[in-house]
N, C-alpha and C positions, 0 to 999 in steps of 0.2 A: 268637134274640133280636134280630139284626139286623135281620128280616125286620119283627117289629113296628115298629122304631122308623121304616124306610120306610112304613108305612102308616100313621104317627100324622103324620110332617113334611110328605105333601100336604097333609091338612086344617089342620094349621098355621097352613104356608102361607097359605095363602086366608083365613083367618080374619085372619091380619095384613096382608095385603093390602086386606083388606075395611076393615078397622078403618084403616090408614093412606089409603085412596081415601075412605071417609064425610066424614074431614075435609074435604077439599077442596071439599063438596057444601053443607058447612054453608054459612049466611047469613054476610056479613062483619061484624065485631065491630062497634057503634057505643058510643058515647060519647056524654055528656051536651054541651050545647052551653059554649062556653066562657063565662063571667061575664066584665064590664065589670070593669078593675081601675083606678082614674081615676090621672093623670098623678099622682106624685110625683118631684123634682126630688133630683138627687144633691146635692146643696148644697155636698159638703166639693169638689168637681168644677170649683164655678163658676168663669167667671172675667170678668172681674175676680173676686178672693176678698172673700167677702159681708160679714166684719166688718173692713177696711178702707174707712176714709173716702177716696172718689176723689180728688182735688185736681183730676184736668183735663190734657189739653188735650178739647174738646168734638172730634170725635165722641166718644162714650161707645159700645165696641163692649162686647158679652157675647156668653157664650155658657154655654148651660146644658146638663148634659145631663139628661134625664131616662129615665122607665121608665112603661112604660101598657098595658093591655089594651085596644084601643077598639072592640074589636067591630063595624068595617067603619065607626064615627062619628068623623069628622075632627074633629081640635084646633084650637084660635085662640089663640096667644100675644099679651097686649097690654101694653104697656110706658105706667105711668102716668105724667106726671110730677105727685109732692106731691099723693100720690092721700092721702086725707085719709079717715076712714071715718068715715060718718055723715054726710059732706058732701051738699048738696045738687046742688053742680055737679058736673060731669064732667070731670077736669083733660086737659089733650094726652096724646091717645092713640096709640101706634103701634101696626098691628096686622101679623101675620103668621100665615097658614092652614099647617096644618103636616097631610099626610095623614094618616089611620088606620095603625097599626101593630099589631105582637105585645109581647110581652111581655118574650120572649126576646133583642130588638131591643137589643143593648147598646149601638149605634152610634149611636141617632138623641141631636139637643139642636135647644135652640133659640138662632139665631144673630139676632142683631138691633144695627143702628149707631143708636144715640140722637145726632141730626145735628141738630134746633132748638139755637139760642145758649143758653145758661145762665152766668150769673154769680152767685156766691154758695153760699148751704145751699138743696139739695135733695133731695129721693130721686126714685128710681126705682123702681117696682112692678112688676114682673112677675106676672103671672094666668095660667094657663095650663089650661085647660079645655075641653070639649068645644065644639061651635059652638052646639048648641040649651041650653045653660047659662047663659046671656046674658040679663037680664031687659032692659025697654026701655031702664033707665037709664045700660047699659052694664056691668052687676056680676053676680057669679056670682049664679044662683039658687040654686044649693045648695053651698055651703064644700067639703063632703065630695067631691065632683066634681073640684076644684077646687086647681092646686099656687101657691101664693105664694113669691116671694123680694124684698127689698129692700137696694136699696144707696145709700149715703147717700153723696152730693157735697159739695164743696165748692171751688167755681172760682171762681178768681184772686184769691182770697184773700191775697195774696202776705204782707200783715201778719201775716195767724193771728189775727185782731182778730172773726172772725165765729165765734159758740157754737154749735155743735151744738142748742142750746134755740131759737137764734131760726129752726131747721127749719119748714117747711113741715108739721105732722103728728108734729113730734117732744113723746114725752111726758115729757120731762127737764122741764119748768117747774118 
């Protein structure tokens, strides 16, 4: 009886040997390519915090952080001031290139000091999008692309005598 089971464990052998070396021979797995996931902005994260009216002193520093898949395509954060939509003109613009990242990326934000003078009610816009997202006029081309946050000012107001209405863009009227 014993004599069988030595002549069935050579070919065994070999037979798992074979089967565990094939593997190795095989092509390496691929995977589909990764999809564009476009910048969204952690909002509860920002800071200053976004439903707080500023009062000031100017610089106005933030920091945001966000999350993106860019697929090797660099981002541009631009900070509007009393970006108005549907407006014709283009209000002061700050920009800042921010490289291509992963997804996984929990560390990256965008840091930016808003340093022109300001007195009174304004907002600030934050856009943050890809670079070729940009049409002439300086605005996203496609929304979807495209993360928004704003934060609403109010410097040296010292009375409290200025409304949130008489805002730059504000829809309380």
């Amino acid at each position: 009886m014993q004599g069988s089971n030595v002549r069935w464990a050579i070919p065994l052998r070999a037979v798992v040997a074979w089967t565990v070396l094939s593997g190795c021979f095989s092509e390496a797995p691929t995977f589909a390519p990764r999809g564009q996931i476009p910048p969204f902005v952690i909002a509860a994260q920002a800071d200053p915090p976004l439903g707080a009216v500023y009062e000031g002193p100017i610089p106005f520093p933030i920091n945001v952080p966000f999350r993106s898949e860019d697929v090797n395509i660099p981002l541009v954060a631009r900070l509007y001031q009393d970006l108005v939509p549907g407006a014709d003109q283009i209000p002061q613009v700050l920009e800042k290139s921010i490289p291509a990242g992963i997804y996984e990326d929990t560390s990256r934000s965008v840091s930016m000091d808003w340093r022109p003078p300001l007195v009174g009610c304004h907002s600030l816009t934050l856009i943050l999008t890809y670079y070729d997202n940009f049409d002439p006029s300086g605005f996203p081309l496609d929304e979807a692309r495209a993360a928004r946050v704003v934060w609403w000012l109010n410097v040296d107001d010292v009375d409290g005598v200025v409304t949130m209405a008489s805002c730059p863009g504000s829809t309380q009227r």
